[in-house]
C-alpha positions as CSV (number, residue, x, y, z in Angstrom):
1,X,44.7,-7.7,34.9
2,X,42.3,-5.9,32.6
3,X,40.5,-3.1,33.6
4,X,36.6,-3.2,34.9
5,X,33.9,-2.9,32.6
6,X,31.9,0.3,33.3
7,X,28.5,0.6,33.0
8,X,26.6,4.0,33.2
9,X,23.9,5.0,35.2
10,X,20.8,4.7,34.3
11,X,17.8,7.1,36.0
12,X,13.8,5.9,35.7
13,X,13.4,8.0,32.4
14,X,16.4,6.1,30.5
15,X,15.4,2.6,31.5
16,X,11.4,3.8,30.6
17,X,12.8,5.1,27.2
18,X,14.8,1.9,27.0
19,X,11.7,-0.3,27.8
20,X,9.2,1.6,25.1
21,X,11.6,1.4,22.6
22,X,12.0,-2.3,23.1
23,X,8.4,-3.1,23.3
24,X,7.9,-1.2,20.4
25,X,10.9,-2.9,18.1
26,X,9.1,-6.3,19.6
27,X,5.7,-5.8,18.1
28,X,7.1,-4.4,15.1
29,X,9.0,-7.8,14.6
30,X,6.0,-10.1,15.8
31,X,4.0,-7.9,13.3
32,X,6.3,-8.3,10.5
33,X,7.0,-12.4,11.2
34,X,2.6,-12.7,11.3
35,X,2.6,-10.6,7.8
36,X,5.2,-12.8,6.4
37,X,2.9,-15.7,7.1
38,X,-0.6,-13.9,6.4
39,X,0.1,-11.5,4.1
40,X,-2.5,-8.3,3.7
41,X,-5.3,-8.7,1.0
42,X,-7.2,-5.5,0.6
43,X,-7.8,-6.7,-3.2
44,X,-12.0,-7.1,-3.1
45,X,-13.3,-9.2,-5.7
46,X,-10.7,-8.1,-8.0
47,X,-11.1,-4.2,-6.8
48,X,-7.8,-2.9,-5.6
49,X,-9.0,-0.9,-2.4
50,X,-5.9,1.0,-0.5
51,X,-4.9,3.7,1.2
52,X,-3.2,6.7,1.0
53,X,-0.9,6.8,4.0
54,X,-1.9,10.6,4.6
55,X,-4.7,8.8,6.4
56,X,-2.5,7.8,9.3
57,X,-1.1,11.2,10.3
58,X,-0.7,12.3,13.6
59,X,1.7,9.5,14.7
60,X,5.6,9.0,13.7
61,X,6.0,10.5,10.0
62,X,8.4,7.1,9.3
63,X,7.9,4.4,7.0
64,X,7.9,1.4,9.8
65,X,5.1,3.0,11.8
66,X,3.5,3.4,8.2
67,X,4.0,-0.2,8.0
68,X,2.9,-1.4,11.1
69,X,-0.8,0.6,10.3
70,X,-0.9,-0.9,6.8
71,X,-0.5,-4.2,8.1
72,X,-2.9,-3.9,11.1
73,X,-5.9,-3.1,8.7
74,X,-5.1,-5.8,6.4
75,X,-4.2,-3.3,3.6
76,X,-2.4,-4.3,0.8
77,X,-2.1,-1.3,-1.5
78,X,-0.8,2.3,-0.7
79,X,-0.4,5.5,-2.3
80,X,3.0,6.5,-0.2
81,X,2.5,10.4,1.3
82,X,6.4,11.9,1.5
83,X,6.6,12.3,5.2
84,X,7.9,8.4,5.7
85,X,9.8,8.5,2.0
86,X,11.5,11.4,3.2
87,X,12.1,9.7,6.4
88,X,13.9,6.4,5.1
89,X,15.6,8.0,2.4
90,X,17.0,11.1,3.4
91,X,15.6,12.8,0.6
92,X,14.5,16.4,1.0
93,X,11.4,17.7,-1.2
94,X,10.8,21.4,-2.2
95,X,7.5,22.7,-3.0
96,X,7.6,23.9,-6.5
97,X,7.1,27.4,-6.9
98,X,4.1,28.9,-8.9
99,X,5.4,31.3,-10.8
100,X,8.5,29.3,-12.6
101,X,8.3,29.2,-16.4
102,X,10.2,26.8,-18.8
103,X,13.2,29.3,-19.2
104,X,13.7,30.3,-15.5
105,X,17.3,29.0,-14.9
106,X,18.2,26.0,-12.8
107,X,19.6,26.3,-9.5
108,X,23.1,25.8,-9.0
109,X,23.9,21.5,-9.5
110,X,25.7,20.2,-6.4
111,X,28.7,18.5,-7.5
112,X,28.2,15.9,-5.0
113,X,24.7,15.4,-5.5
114,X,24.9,12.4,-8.4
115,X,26.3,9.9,-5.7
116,X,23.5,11.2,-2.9
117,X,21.0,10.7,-5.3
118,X,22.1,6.9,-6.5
119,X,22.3,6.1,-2.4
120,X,18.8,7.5,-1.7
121,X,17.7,5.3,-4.7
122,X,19.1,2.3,-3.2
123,X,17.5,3.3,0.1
124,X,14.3,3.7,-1.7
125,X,14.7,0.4,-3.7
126,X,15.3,-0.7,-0.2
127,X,12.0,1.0,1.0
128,X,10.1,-0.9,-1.4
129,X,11.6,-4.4,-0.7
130,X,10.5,-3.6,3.2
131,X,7.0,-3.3,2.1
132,X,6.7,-5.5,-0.2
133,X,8.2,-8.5,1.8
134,X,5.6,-7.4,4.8
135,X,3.0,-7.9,1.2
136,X,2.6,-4.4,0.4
137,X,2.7,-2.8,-2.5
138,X,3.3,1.0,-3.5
139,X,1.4,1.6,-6.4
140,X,1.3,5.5,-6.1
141,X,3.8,7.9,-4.3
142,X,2.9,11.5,-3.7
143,X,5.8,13.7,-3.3
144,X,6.5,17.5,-4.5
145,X,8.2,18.1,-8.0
146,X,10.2,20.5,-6.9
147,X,11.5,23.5,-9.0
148,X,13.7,22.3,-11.2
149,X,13.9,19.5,-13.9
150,X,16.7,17.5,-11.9
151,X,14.6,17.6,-9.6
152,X,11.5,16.3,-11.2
153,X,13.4,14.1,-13.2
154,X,14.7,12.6,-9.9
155,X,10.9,12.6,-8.6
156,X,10.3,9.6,-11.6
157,X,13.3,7.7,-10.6
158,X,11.6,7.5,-7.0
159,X,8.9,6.3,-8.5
160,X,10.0,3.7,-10.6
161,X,12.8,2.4,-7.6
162,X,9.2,1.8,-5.6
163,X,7.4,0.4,-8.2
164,X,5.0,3.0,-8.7
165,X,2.4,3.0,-11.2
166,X,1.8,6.6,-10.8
167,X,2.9,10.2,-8.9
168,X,-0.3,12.1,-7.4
169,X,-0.3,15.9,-7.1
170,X,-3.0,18.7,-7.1
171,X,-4.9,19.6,-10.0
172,X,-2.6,22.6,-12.2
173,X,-2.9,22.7,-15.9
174,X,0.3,24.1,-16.4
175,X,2.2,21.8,-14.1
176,X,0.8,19.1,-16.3
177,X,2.2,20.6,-19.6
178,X,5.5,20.8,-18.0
179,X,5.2,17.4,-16.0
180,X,3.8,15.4,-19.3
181,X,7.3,14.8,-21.2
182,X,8.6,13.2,-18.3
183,X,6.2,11.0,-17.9
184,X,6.2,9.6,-21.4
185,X,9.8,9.4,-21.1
186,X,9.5,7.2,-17.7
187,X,6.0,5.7,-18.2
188,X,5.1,7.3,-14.9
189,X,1.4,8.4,-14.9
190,X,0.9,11.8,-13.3
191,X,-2.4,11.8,-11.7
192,X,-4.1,15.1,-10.9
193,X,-6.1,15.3,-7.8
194,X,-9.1,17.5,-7.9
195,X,-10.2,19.6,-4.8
196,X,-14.7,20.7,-4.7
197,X,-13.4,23.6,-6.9
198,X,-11.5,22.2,-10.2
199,X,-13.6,18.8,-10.5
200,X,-13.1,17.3,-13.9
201,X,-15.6,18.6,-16.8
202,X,-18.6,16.3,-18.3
203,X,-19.9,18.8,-21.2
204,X,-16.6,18.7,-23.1
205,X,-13.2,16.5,-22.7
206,X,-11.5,17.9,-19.7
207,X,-8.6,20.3,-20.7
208,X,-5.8,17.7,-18.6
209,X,-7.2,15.1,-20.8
210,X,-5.8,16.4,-23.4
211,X,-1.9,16.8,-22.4
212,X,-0.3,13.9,-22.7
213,X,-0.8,10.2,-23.0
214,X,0.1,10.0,-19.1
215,X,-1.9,12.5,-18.0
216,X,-4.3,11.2,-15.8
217,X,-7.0,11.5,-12.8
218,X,-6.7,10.6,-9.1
219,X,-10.4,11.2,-8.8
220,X,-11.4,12.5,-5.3
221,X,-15.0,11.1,-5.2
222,X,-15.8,13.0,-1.8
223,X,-14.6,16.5,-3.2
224,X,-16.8,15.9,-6.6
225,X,-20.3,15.2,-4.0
226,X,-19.3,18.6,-2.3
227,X,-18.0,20.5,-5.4
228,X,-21.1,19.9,-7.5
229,X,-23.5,19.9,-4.2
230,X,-24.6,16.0,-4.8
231,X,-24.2,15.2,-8.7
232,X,-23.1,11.6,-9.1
233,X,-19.4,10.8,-9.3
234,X,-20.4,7.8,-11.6
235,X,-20.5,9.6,-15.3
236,X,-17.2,11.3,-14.9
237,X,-16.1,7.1,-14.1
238,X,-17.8,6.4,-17.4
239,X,-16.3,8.9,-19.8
240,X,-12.9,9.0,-17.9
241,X,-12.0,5.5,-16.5
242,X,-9.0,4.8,-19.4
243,X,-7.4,8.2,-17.5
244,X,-8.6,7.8,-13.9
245,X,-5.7,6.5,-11.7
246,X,-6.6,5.9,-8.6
247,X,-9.8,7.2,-6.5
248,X,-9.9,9.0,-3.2
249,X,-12.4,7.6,-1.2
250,X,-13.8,9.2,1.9
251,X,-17.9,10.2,2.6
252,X,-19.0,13.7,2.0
253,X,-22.3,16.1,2.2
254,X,-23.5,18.3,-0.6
255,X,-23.0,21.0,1.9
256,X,-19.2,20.3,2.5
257,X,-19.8,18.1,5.4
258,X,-17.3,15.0,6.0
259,X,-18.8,12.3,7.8
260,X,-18.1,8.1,8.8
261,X,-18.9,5.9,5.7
262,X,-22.2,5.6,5.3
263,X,-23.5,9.1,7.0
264,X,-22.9,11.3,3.8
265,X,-24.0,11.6,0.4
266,X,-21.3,9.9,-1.8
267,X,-22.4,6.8,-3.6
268,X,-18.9,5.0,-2.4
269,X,-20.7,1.6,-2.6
270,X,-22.0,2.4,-6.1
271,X,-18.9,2.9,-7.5
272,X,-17.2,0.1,-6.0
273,X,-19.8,-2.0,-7.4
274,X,-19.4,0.2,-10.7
275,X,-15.4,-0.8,-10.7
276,X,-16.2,-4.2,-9.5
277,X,-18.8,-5.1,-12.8
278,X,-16.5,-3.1,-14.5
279,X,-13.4,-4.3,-14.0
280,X,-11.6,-1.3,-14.4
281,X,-8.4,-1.5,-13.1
282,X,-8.6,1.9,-11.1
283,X,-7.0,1.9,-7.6
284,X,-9.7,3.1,-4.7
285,X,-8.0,4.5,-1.8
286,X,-9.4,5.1,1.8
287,X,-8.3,8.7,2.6
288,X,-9.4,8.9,6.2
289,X,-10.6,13.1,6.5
290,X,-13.7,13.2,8.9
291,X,-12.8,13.7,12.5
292,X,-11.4,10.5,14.6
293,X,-13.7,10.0,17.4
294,X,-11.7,10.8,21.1
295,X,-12.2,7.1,21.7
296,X,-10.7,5.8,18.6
297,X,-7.6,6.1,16.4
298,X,-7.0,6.6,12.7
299,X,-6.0,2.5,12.5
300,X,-9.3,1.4,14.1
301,X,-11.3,4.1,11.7
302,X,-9.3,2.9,8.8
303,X,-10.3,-0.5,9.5
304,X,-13.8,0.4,9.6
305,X,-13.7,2.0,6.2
306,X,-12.2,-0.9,4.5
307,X,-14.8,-3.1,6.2
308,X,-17.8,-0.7,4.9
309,X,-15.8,-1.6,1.2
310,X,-15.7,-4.8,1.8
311,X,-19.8,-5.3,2.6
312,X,-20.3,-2.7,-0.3
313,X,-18.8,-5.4,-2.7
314,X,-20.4,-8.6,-1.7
């Protein structure tokens, strides 16, 4: 006679636990089945409008949560933040540190850390596949370089396992120098994002511009509206556009303010018309920054900002 099959307790918070996590797997899969069938098209008359995924923090830094907000606002283009790379992958990113220079010696190589590295490439390989079967695609990911040159060398392999066009990081003139011979070796396009106070120059070519062939901009439109206290984003789109990755849309005041679509002072429907005549093929990412109303959520604002792109391009 074999023995009796055991079962254990269960108390209300286990089975509530057990129930939220079922619900939640559930939608996930009705989600995924509906995008398999409907795919996301956030491309706008030929415009590439996106999102960097920073815009959905304050829920689960993973990449399926990611996922599931992409695909409820119809959004087919991403620039990828860490937190859900990180997340999938395993990978651990360190902040570079500011005072390195070219001769500083490495750290100490892990023997091990070849074989880690070529599983967390698989898993991001992996990473990709699961977005772009859901009809996503990553077309920038934004990750720290790190210290070391393993470890930006390993920051392009990243890239190119997700299909990246491009890395993002913050504007530094001397990171670029450094950053620039990797990226012709990979055909990676570094783009620098600039803040309200190191906006790219109109009077002369812009120092970055002239560091390597791909050396580029992710052009914060918002920032430039508050850096320069209202000049038009549009010239620096003119001169630059062959070097201008991606923008960083969001609605901004000439006093710093950051406000709903359509409540500031950035010209966001000017230069979406401006890349739509144009046809520049420049990415233009909804980064969600002004505060989320208490009786909304970062998906439903989201949503409203790629609907204010998509009257702005009729």
């Amino acid at each position: 006679m074999s023995a009796p099959i055991l079962f254990p307790k269960l108390n209300r918070r286990t089975l509530l636990h057990a129930t939220a996590v079922a619900a939640t797997n559930s939608t996930w899969h009705i989600q995924r089945a509906s995008a398999a069938d409907n795919p996301p098209n956030s491309v706008i008359h030929g415009v590439s409008v996106g999102c960097i995924t920073y815009s959905y923090r304050g829920g689960p830094d993973t990449a399926e949560y990611t996922l599931e907000c992409v695909l409820k606002d119809g959004i087919s283009e991403i620039e990828l933040m860490d937190g859900p790379i990180s997340s999938y992958t395993g990978i651990v990113f360190r902040r570079g540190r500011r005072g390195r220079t070219p001769d500083s010696p490495e750290p100490a190589f892990d023997a091990d850390r070849p074989k880690v590295r070529e599983e967390q490439l698989a898993k991001c390989v992996q990473l990709r596949k699961l977005f772009n079967d859901a009809g996503v695609n990553i077309h920038i990911h934004k990750c720290p370089f790190g210290q070391s040159d393993d470890e930006i060398e390993f920051n392009f392999q990243i890239a190119k396992a997700l299909g990246c066009k491009a890395i993002t990081t913050e504007r530094n003139d001397d990171l670029a120098k450094r950053l620039a011979p990797f990226a012709d070796k990979h055909r990676i396009w570094v783009a620098f994002h600039n803040h309200t106070s190191n906006i790219p120059t109109l009077d002369n070519i812009d120092p970055l511009m002239q560091i390597g062939d791909f050396i580029g901009f992710n052009f914060d439109i918002g920032h430039y509206v508050a850096g320069t206290k209202g000049q038009s984003p549009i010239p620096v789109l003119e001169k630059y556009h062959e070097k201008i990755i991606s923008l960083h849309l969001k609605d901004r005041t000439t006093d710093g303010g950051n406000l709903p679509w359509g409540q500031g002072q950035t010209p966001i429907k000017e230069v979406l018309q401006l890349l739509k005549n144009k046809r520049w093929p420049i990415y233009a990412d909804i980064e969600l920054e002004y505060r989320v109303p208490s009786e909304s959520d970062a998906v439903s604002e989201v949503a409203k900002c790629l609907e204010f792109c998509k009257a702005a391009l009729v």
